[in-house]
C-alpha positions as CSV (number, residue, x, y, z in Angstrom):
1,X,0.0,0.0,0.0
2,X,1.3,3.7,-1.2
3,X,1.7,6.1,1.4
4,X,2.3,9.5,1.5
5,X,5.2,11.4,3.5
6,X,7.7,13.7,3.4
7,X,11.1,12.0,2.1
8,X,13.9,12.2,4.7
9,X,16.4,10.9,2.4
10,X,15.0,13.0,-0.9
11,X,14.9,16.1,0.6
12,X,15.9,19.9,0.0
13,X,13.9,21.8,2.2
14,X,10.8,19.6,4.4
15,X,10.9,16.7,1.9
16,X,8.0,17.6,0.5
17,X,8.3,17.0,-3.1
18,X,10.9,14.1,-2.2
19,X,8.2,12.3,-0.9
20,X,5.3,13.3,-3.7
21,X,8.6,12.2,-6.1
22,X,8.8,8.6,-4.3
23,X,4.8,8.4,-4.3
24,X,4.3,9.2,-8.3
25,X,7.3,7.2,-9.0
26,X,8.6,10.8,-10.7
27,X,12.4,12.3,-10.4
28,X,11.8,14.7,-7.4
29,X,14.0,16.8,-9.3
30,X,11.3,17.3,-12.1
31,X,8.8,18.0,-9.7
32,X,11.1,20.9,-8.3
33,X,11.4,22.7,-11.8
34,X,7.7,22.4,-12.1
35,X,7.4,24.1,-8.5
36,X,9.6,26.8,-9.2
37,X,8.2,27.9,-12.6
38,X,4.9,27.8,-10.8
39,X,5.8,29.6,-8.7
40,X,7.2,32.5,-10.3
41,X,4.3,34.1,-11.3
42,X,2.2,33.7,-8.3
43,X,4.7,33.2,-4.9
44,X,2.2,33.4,-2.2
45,X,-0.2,30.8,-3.5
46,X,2.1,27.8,-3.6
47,X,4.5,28.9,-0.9
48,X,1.6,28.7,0.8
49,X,0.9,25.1,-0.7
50,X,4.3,23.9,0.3
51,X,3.7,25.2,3.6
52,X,0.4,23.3,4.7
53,X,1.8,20.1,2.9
54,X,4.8,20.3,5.0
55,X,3.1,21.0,8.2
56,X,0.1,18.1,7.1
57,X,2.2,15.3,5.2
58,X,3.6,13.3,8.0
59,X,7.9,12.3,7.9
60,X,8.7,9.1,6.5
61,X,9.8,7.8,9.8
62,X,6.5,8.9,11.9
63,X,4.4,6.0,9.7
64,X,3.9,2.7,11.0
């Protein structure tokens, strides 16, 4: 079963997209160059993404 969490080992900043790269089976590194152009031209509405996932999406070593 596929779980979400934020990657501890993928990780630049929370782990975030490390752990949505693990889950979609995607480079995390792609995912990062889609969440930078995105958010260029509107910064507060996914910084404020990142920040709720990273406060929501549990750390891969808090699942049991």
């Amino acid at each position: 079963m596929k779980r979400l969490y934020r990657s501890t080992s993928n990780k630049m900043m929370s782990g975030v997209l490390g752990g949505l790269g693990e889950y979609f089976n995607i480079d995390a590194t792609i995912l990062r160059l889609i969440f930078v152009v995105l958010l260029i031209p509107s910064f507060m509405t996914f910084a404020l993404v990142y920040l709720v996932a990273a406060l929501i999406i549990p750390k891969e070593e808090e699942i049991y």
